[in-house]
C-alpha positions as CSV (number, residue, x, y, z in Angstrom):
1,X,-48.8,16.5,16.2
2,X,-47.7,12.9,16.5
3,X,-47.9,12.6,12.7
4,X,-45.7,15.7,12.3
5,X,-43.4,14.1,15.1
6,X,-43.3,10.4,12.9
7,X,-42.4,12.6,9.9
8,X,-39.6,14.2,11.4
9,X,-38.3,11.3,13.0
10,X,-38.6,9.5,9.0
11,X,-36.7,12.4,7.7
12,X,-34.0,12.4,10.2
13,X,-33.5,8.6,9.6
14,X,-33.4,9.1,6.0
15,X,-30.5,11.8,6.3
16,X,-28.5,10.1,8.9
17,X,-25.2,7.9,7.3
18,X,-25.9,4.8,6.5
19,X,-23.2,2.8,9.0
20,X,-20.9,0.3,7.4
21,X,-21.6,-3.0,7.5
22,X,-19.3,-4.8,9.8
23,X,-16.0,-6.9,9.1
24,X,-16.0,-10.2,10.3
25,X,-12.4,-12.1,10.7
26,X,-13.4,-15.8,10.2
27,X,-9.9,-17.0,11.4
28,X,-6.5,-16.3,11.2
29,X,-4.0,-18.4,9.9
30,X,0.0,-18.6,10.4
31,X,1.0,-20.0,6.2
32,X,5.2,-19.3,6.6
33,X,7.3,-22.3,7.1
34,X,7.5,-23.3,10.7
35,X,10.8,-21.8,11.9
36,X,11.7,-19.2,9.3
37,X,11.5,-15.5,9.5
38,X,9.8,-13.5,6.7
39,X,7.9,-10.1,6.5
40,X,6.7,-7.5,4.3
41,X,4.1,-9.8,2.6
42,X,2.1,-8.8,-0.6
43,X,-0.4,-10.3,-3.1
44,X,-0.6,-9.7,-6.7
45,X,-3.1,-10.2,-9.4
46,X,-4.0,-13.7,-8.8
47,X,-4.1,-13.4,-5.3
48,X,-1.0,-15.2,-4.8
49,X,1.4,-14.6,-1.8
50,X,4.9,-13.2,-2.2
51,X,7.4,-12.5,0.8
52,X,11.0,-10.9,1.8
53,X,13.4,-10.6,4.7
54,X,13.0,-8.0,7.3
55,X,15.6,-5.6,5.0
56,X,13.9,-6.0,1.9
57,X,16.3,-8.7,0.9
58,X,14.8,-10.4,-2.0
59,X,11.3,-11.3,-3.0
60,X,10.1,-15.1,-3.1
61,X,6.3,-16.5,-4.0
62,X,4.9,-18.1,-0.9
63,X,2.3,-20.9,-0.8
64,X,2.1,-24.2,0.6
65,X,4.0,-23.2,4.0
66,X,7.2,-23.2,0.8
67,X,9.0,-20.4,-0.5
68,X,10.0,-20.0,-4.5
69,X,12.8,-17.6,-4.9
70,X,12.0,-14.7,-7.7
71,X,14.9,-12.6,-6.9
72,X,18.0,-12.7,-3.7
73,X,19.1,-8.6,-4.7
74,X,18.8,-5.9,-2.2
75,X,15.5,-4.3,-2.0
76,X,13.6,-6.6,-4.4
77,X,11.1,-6.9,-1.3
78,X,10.3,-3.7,-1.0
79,X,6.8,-2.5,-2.7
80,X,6.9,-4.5,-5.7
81,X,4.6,-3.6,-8.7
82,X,2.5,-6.3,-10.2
83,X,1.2,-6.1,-13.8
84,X,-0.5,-9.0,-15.5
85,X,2.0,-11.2,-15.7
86,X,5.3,-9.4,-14.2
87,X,6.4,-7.9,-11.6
88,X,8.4,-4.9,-11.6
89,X,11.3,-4.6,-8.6
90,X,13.8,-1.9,-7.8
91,X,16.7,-3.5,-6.1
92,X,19.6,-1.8,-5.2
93,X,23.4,-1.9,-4.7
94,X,26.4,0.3,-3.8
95,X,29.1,1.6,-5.8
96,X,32.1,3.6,-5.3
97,X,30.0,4.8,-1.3
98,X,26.5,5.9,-3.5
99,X,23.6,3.7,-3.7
100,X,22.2,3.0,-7.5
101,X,18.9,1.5,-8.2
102,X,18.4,-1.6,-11.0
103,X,14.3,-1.1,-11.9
104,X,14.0,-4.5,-12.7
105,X,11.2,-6.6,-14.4
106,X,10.4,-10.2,-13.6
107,X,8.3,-12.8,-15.2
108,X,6.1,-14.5,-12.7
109,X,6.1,-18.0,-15.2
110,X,9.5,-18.0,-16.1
111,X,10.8,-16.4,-13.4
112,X,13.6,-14.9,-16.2
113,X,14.7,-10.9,-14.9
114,X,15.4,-8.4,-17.3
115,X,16.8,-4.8,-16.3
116,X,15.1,-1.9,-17.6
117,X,16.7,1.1,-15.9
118,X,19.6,1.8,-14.1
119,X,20.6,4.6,-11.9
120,X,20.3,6.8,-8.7
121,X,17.3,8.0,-6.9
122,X,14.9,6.3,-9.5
123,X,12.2,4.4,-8.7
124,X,8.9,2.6,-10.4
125,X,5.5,4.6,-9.8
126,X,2.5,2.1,-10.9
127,X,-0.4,4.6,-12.8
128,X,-4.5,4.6,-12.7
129,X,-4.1,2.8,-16.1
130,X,-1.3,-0.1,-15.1
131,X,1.6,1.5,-17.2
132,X,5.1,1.5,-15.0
133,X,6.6,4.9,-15.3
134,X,9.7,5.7,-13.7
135,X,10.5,9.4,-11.5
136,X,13.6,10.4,-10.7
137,X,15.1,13.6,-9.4
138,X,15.1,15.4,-12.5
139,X,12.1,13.9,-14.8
140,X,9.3,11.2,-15.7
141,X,9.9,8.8,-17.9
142,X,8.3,6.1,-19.6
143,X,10.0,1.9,-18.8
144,X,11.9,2.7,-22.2
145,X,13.4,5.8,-21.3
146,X,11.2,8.1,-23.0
147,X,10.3,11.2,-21.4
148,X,6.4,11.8,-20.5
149,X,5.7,14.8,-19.9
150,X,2.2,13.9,-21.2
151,X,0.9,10.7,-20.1
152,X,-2.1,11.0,-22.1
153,X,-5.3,9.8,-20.6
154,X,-3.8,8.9,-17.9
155,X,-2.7,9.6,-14.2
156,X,-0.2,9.3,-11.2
157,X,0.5,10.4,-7.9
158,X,3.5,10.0,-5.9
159,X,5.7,11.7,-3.4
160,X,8.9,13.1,-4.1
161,X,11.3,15.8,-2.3
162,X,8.7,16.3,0.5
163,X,5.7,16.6,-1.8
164,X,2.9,14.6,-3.7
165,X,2.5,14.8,-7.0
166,X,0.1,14.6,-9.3
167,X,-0.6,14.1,-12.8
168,X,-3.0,13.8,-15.4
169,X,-2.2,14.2,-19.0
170,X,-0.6,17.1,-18.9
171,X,-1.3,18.6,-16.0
172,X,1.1,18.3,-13.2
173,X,0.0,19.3,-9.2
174,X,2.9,19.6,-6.7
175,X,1.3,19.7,-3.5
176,X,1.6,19.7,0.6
177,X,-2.0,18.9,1.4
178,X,-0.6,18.7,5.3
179,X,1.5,21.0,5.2
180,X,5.6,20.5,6.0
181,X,7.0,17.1,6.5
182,X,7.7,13.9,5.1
183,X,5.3,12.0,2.7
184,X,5.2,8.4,2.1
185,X,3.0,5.4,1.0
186,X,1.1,7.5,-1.5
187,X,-1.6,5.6,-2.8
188,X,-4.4,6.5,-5.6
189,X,-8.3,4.9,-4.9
190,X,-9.6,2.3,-7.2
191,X,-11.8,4.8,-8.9
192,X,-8.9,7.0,-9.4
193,X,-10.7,9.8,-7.5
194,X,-9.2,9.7,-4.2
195,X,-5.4,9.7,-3.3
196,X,-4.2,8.4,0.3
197,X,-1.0,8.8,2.2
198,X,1.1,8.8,5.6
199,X,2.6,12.1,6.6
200,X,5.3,11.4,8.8
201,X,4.1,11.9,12.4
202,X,1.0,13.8,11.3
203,X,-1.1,9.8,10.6
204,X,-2.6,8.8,7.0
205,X,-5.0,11.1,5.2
206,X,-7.6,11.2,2.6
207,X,-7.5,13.5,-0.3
208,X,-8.9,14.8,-3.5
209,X,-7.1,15.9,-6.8
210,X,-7.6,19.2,-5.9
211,X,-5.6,18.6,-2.6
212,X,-8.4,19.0,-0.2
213,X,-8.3,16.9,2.4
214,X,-11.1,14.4,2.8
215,X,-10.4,12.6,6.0
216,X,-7.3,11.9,8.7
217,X,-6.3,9.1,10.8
218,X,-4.1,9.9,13.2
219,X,-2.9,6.7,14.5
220,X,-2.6,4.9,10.9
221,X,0.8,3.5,9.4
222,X,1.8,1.8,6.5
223,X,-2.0,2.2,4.9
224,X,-3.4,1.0,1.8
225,X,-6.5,0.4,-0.1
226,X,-9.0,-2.2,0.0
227,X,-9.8,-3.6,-3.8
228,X,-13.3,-1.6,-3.6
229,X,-11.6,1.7,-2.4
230,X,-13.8,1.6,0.7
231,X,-11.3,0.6,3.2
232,X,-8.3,1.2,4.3
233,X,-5.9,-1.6,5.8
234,X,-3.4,-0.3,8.3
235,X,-1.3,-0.7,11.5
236,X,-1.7,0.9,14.2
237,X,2.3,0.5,16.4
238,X,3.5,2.3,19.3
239,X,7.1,2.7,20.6
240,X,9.2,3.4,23.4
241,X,12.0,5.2,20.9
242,X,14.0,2.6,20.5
243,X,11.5,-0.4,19.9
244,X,8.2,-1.5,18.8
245,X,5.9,-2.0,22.1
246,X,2.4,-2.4,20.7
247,X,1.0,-3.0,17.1
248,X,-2.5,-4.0,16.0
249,X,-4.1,-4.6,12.6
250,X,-7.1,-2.6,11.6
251,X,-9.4,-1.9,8.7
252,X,-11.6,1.5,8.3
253,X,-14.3,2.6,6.4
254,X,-12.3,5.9,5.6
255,X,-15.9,8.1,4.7
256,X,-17.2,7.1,7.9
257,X,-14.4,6.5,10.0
258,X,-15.4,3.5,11.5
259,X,-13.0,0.8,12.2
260,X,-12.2,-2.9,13.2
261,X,-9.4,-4.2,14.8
262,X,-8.5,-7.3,13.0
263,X,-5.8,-8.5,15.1
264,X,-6.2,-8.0,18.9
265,X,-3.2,-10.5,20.0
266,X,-1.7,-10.3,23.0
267,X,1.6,-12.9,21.9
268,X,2.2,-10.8,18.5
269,X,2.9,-7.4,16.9
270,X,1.1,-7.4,13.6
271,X,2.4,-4.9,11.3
272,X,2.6,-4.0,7.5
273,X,-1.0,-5.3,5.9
274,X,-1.2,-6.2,2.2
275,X,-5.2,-6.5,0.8
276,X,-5.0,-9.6,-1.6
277,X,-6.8,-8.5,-4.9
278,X,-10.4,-10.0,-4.0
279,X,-10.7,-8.2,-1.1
280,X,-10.7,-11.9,1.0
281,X,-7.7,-11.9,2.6
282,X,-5.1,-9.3,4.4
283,X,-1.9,-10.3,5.0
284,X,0.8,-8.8,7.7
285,X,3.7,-10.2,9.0
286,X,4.9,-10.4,13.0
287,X,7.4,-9.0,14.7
288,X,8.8,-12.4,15.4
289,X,9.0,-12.9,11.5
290,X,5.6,-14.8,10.8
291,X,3.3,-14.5,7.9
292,X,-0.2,-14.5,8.7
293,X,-3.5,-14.5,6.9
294,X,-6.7,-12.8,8.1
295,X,-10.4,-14.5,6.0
296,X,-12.2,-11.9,6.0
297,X,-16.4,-11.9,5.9
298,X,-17.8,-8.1,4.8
């Protein structure tokens, strides 16, 4: 009997879920220029730092508590799409009362711009592969204007018009994984298995290509993927609807659901995390308008 009972107890170890190793925040740092405000923070490749205002004004490189201006257009700051050696913006502007959109590329040595496309409700959509595609309303195309119906051996997903989309090769998925509403921060996994998003007022959720969803997080904004695909950085804010009255940092290990809260101030609102590309670091920015780093130990 008390072998049978050791045997049992082996067995039940064995199957349990192995629980993720903890996140360790070795210290946070404040790396903006004493006195400025900046926010939306984001690395790229090279795990260097890049900024904008509150509105999405612009998009400068940050380092050394100094800023180096890449662009000063509207909406250059928001969600820009690194590649090697470029960075791919989608500023905007008004004209005759209707907003147009300039998908714009930027060299991060020369810092020389060059407009690719040019026109309303467009925007840049980054793909498993790397490629820059560009959806609008009506169609995807290719940087150069070339329709792609066919992206080949490779694959997207996005939202658009209150769905997400997805699309490999050929094939093309329009989907409501969570049923009605609004989607936003769409996001595919590293191993291009796995595609997370926000659901307006619903939290962030974890899904398959086939739409089924793998996990929900009620409480999680603005999320995005760790390097390794095994976390997910997020905020977790509150309001009073009008204002902001509470936001924290925090990291989860979205197949166990486990989380961390990175943050825990009580002078600060964190909000907005960006992972920097070796998993290290994760930036945010305050509510006040400062940049801060978290070092992280996994």
């Amino acid at each position: 009997m008390p072998r049978l009972l050791f045997f049992l107890f082996i067995m039940i170890a064995i199957a349990r879920p192995l629980k993720a190793s903890d996140i360790i925040v070795e210290k946070i740092e404040t790396v903006s220029p004493p006195g400025e405000r900046w926010f939306h923070p984001v690395f790229d490749r090279e795990n260097r730092l890049y900024v904008s205002t509150e509105n999405y004004i612009g998009l400068y490189r940050l380092a050394n508590n100094k800023t180096e201006r890449l662009s000063e257009a509207k909406g250059a700051g928001f969600r820009p799409r690194f590649l090697p050696d470029e960075v791919i913006v989608n500023p905007w502007y008004w004209r005759n009362g209707r907003r147009y959109f300039r998908v714009t590329k930027i060299n991060l040595k020369t810092l020389k711009a060059q407009t690719m496309r040019e026109g309303r409700f467009i925007s840049p959509v980054l793909s498993a592969k790397g490629n820059i595609y560009v959806k609008s309303d009506v169609v995807l195309t290719t940087l150069n204007n070339t329709v792609s119906s066919n992206v080949g051996t490779d694959s997207l997903a996005y939202a658009q018009d209150s769905l997400i989309i997805l699309q490999a090769g050929t094939v093309i998925k329009k989907i409501k994984p969570a049923g009605e509403g609004h989607y936003i921060w769409v996001g595919m996994s590293p191993d291009k298995k796995h595609i997370l998003f926000r659901k307006a007022g619903a939290g962030a959720f974890v899904i398959d290509w086939s739409g089924t969803v793998m996990a929900r997080f009620p409480k999680a904004n603005a999320p995005r993927w760790s390097p390794d695909g095994r976390y997910i950085a997020c905020m977790e804010d509150e309001d009073d609807g009008y204002r902001y009255t509470a936001s924290d940092i925090f990291i989860i290990d979205w197949r166990s659901g486990q989380k961390w809260n990175i943050t825990r101030s009580d002078d600060a609102m964190e909000m907005y995390p960006s992972w920097s590309a070796d998993g290290r670091r994760l930036a945010f920015h305050t509510l006040q308008g400062e940049i801060r780093v978290a070092y992280l130990k996994k």
